[in-house]
C-alpha positions in Angstrom: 1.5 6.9 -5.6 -1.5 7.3 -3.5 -3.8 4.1 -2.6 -6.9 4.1 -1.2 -6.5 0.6 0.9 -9.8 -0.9 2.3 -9.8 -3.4 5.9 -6.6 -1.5 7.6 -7.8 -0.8 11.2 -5.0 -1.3 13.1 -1.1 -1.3 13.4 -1.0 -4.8 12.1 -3.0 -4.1 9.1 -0.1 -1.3 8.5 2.8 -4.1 8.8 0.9 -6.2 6.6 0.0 -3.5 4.1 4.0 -2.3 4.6 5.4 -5.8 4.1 3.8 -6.5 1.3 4.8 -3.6 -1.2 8.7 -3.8 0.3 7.8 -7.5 -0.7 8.6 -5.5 -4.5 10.9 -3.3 -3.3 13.0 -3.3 0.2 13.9 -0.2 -0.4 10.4 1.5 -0.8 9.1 4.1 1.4 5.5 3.3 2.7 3.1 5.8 4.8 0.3 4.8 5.8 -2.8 7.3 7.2 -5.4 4.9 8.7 -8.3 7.2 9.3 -8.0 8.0 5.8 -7.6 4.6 4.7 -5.1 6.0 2.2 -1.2 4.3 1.7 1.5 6.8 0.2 4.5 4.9 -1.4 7.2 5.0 -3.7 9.7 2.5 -4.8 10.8 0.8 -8.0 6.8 -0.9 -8.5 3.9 -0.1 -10.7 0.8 1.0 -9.2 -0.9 -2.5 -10.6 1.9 -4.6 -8.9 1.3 -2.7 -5.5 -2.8 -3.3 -6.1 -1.8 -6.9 -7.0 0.3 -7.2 -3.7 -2.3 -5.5 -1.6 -5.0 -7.6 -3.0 -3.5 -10.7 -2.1 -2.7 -10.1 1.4 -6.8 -9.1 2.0 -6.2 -5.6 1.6 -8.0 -4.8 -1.2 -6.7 -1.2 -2.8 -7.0 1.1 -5.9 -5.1 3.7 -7.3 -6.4 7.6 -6.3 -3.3 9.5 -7.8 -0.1 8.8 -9.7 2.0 11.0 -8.2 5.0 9.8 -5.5 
């Protein structure tokens, strides 16, 4: 799924961001293009759980596209 993820500006932001959706799933695979302010993962979570996650760590975050 594609995430448009708003306040990353730095490599902690992309831990954070990272640690929170393996927070669902250790095994998921998280990219994260901060220029674009876009996260690309996949792992056993819904998009609303990832937004959920996101959310609660500051990161505020809604769904572009569906697709993994």
């Amino acid at each position: 799924m594609l995430l448009h993820v708003e306040n990353m500006s730095c490599q902690h932001c992309v831990a954070a961001v990272t640690r929170a959706l393996q927070a669902l799933d250790a095994a998921a695979v998280v990219h994260v293009d901060l220029a674009k302010q876009h996260v690309l993962a996949s792992g056993n979570f819904s998009a609303e759980a990832a937004i959920t996650a996101l959310n609660a760590e500051d990161y505020p975050a809604s769904l572009i596209d569906g697709t993994a």
